[in-house]
C-alpha positions in Angstrom: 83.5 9.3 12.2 80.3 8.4 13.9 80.6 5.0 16.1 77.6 2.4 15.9 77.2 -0.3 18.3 77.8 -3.8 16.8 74.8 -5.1 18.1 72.7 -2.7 16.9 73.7 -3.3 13.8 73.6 -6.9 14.0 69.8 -6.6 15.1 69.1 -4.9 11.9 70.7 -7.3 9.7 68.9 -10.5 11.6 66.1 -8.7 11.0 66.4 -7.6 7.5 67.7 -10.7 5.9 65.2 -13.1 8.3 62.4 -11.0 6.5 63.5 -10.0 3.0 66.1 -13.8 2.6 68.9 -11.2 1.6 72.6 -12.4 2.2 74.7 -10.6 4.5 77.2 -8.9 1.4 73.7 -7.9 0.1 73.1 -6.1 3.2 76.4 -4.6 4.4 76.2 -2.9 1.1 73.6 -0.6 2.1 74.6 2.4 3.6 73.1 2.6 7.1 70.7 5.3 6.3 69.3 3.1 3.6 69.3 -0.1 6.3 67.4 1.9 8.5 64.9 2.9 6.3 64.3 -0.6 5.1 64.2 -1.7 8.6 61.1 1.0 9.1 59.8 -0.2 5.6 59.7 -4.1 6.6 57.9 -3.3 9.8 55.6 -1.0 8.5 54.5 -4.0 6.5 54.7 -6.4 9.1 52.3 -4.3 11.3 50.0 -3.4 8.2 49.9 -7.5 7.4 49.2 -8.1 11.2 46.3 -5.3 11.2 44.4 -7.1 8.0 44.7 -10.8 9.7 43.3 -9.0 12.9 40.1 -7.8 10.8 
């Protein structure tokens, strides 16, 4: 079984659930591989909003 730091995984959901308002059952439901890629997803949008108000 592969071991993942708690904080590291607390990072994610802070930052998942601060940017999409999901609950925390919502969240632990995803699979990690799925977190992650929703944690690249939400900042690709972040950075894409930032880029636009930039212009």
């Amino acid at each position: 079984m592969i071991t993942y730091r708690q904080d590291d995984l607390w990072d994610e959901l802070a930052y998942l659930a601060y940017h999409l308002h999901w609950d925390l059952d919502q969240l632990l439901d995803l699979g990690h591989r799925d977190r992650i890629r929703m944690v690249y997803a939400v900042a690709d949008l972040n950075e894409r909003a930032w880029e636009r108000a930039r212009a």
